[in-house]
C-alpha positions, -999 to +999 in steps of 0.1 A: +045-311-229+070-283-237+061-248-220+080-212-215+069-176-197+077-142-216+068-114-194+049-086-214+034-050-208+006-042-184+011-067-158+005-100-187+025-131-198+025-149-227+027-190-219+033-210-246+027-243-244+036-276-266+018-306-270+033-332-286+013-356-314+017-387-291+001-368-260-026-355-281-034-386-298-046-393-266-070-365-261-081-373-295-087-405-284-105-394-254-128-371-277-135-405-302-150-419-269-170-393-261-187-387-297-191-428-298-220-417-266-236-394-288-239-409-319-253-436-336-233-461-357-255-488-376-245-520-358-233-507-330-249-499-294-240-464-285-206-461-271-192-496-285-180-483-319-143-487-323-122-455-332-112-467-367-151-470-375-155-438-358-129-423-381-141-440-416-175-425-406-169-390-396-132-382-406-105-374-378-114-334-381-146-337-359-126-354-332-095-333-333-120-302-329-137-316-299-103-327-282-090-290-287-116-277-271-119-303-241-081-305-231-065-270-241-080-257-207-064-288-187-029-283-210-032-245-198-037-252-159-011-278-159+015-250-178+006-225-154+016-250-124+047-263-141+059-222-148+044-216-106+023-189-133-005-170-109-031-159-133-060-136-123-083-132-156-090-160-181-063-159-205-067-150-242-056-182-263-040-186-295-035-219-316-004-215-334+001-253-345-019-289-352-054-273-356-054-299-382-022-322-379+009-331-356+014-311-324-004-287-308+010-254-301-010-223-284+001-193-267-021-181-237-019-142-229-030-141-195-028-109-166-012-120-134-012-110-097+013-078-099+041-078-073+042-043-055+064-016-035+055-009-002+087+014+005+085+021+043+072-012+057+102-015+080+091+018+099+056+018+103+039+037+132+003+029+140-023+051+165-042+028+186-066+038+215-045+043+251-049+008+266-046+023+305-074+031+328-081+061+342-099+072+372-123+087+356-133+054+343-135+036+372-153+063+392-184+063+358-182+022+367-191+031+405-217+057+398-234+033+375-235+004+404-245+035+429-278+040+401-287+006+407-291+011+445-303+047+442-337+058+458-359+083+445-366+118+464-395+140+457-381+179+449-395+209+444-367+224+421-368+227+379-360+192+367-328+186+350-311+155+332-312+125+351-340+131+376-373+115+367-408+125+365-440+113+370-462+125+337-495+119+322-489+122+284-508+120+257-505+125+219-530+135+192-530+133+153-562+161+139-576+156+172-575+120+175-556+100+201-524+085+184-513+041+194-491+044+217-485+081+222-506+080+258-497+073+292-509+082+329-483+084+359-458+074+335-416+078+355-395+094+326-356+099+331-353+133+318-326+131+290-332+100+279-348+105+251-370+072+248-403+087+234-395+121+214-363+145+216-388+171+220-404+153+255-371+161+270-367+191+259-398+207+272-394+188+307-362+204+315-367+235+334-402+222+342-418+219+376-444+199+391-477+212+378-472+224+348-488+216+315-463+212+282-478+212+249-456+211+221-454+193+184-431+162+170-425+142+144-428+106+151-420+076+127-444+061+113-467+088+112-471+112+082-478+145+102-464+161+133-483+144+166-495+176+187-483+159+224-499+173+261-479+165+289-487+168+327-458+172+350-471+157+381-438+148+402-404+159+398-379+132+418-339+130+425-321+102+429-303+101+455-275+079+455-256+060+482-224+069+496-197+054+483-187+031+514-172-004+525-201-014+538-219-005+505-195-024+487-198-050+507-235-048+500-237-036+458-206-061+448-192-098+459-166-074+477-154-065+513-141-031+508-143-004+481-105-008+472-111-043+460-142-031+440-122-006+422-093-030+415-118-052+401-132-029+385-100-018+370-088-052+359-120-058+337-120-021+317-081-031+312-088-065+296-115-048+278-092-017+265-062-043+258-081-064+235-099-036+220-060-017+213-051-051+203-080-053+173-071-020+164-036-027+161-043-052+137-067-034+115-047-006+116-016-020+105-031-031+076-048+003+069-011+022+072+004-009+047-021-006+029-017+033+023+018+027+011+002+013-025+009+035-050-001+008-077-040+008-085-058-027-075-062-046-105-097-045-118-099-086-124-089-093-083-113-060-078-141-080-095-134-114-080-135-096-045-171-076-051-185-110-060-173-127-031-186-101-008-215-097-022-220-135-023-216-136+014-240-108+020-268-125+002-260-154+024-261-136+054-296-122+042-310-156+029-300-169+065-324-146+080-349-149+051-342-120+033-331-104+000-306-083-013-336-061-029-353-064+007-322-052+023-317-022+000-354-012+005-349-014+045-315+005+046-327+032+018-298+024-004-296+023-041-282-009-060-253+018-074-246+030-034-242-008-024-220-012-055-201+015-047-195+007-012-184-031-023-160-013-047-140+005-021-138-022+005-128-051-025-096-024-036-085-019+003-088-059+007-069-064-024-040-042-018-039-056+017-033-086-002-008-075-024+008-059+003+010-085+026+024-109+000+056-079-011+061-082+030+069-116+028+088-117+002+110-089+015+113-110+047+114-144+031+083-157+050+079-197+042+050-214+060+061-252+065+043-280+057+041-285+095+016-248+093-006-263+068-012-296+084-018-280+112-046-247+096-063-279+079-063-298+113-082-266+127-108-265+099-120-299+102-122-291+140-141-261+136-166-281+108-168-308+123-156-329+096-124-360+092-095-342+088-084-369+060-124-354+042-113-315+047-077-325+032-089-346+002-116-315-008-090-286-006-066-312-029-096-319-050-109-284-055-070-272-059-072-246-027-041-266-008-021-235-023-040-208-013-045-222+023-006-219+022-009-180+008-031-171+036-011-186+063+021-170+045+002-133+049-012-141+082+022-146+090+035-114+079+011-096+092+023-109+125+059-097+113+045-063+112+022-062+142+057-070+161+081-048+150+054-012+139+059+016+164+028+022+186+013+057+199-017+067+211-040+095+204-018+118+225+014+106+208+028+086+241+045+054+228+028+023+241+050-010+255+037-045+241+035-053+276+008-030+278-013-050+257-005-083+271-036-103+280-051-124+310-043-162+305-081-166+310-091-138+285-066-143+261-076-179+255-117-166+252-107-143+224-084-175+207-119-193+208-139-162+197-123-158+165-119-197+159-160-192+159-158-164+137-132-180+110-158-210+115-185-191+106 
């Protein structure tokens, strides 16, 4: 089989292929076997009848027919390996010889993956969230453990956020009691809106004594419920004083110090992986903004599909439907559409954009990387490596495997050489984001279970 690439316009190639009569003969051949199954030759049981029968009975132009149509597809996929051509859209395919006789000649017009510009990728700056921990932070961390050990005290003052009440409530629809809209000596934290905005609206300012009556929506319920409230206590918590020997007594620690340094240490690991995700994600985003070219539509539609196979996956997990989920989240078909629209064009020029990094920067992966990503996927399902090896070979996948390792890869290019500020503007050391042995190895695991899922 001959083959040659001519670029054309709008992102196509023509690939024309030649077959020559020997090779074909055998696909012919193949296609003589396969109409000797479904047809019946008077002496013969079905499948048994020799070719040359074959032919004196239906002529070689019903075979030739059926062996164009069974192995021009397989001639194609073999050209585009042989020319390394990376088709996204089923190609438009022209028989130019041996419809009839001889060799077979087609052309195939197909639209490939475009190769971008991402002028600027050498100087990228990325805003991530400040990674250090403040003392502000810390001292919101001790008053929280302080509200665990608070007590309650009895005041005669207006209540205000954060002190709680004691209330008898109730709530009426045309003058009938509404489900759960009714309580007696109920303790409500003023400002925490659990019940109705409204409720803690009317109890600040209030004092023990006084009646509120005041109207609310409420979900579930067609009309405003008309609520009457009771303010019966109005109590302050009073919390300890911030002490070794309450340390010693709230925490697994001798002396405040240690409490705060623990304290500190876990909001930093916290804020470090956090800065790191965000790193990531927006490293992409800034690559991704230096696209000029629009997403072609063919990788746009392969990517909507795939997310929206996975979402009615997610939903049959948990029993539901994709026209359940849109009734739920009050969404239109066209919204949801619209949505997986704009996330499939960011994913594909994050594609595209990843792949013109690595060919800037020559990235290779080595055979070494593959062995190794296919030695983690039979891990993580729980399969024989040589069973997860022999599928991806079987279902042709070994090379994109490769072309996500290969992006991965320059992605980590990137992530190690963009500049990176906060949201004041103060550059931030990779040091600074440097993990815990302990934590850092969690988070490996974490998103092993999240690629497994």
């Amino acid at each position: 089989m001959e083959t040659s690439v001519e670029p054309l316009e709008g992102n196509k190639v023509k690939l024309s292929v030649r077959v020559d009569e020997q090779e074909f003969d055998e696909a012919v051949g193949a296609a003589f076997r396969k109409i000797s199954r479904e047809v019946r030759i008077p002496g013969f049981r079905p499948g048994k009848a020799p070719r040359r029968i074959l032919e004196a009975h239906l002529g070689t132009d019903t075979a030739r027919r059926e062996a164009l149509r069974d192995a021009l597809p397989e001639y194609y996929a073999r050209a585009l390996r042989e020319r390394d051509v990376d088709a996204i859209a089923p190609p438009e395919i022209d028989i130019t010889e041996g419809e009839e006789t001889g060799p077979v000649s087609f052309d195939a017009v197909v639209e490939v993956r475009p190769r971008v510009d991402v002028p600027g990728y050498q100087g990228l700056q990325v805003t991530i969230p400040s990674p250090a921990t403040s003392d502000e932070e810390i001292d919101r961390q001790v008053d929280r453990l302080r509200s665990q050990f608070g007590e309650l005290q009895v005041v005669s003052r207006p209540a205000r956020d954060g002190d709680h009440v004691t209330i008898d409530i109730n709530g009426y629809r045309h003058s009938e009691a509404v489900e759960g809209m009714s309580a007696t000596d109920l303790l409500y934290e003023v400002g925490s809106a659990t019940i109705v905005p409204e409720l803690d609206e009317q109890l600040r300012g209030s004092r023990a004594g006084d009646i509120l009556k005041f109207n609310a929506p409420v979900p579930g319920q067609d009309d405003d419920v008309t609520f009457q409230v009771l303010v019966k206590e109005v109590k302050e918590k009073l919390l300890p004083d911030v002490t070794d020997e309450w340390a010693s007594e709230a925490s697994e620690f001798d002396t405040v110090a240690e409490l705060r340094d623990d304290i500190r240490t876990r909001i930093s690991q916290v804020k470090r992986v956090q800065a790191q995700l965000a790193l990531r994600d927006n490293v992409v985003e800034a690559l991704v903004a230096l696209v000029a070219d629009d997403a072609p539509d063919p990788l746009v539609g392969a990517e909507m599909e795939r997310r929206l196979h996975e979402l009615a996956h997610r939903l049959e997990a948990q029993g539901a439907t994709i026209a359940q989920y849109l009734e739920a989240t009050d969404r239109s078909q066209e919204a949801l559409l619209d949505d997986l629209k704009a996330t499939a064009v960011e994913s594909v020029k994050a594609d595209l954009a990843l792949r013109a990094v690595a060919d800037a920067e020559d990235i290779e992966v080595a055979d070494e990387d593959v062995d190794a990503e296919v030695a983690r996927m039979a891990e993580r399902l729980g399969r024989k490596l040589a069973e997860v090896r022999r599928q991806l070979e079987r279902a042709e996948q070994m090379p994109a495997v490769r072309s996500d390792l290969r992006k991965a890869k320059a992605l980590e290019w990137l992530v190690e050489r963009v500049d990176i500020v906060d949201e004041e503007g103060r550059s931030i050391e990779r040091s600074e984001l440097e993990l815990a042995p302990q934590v850092e190895a969690q988070q490996g695991e974490s998103e092993d279970e999240k690629t497994g899922e």
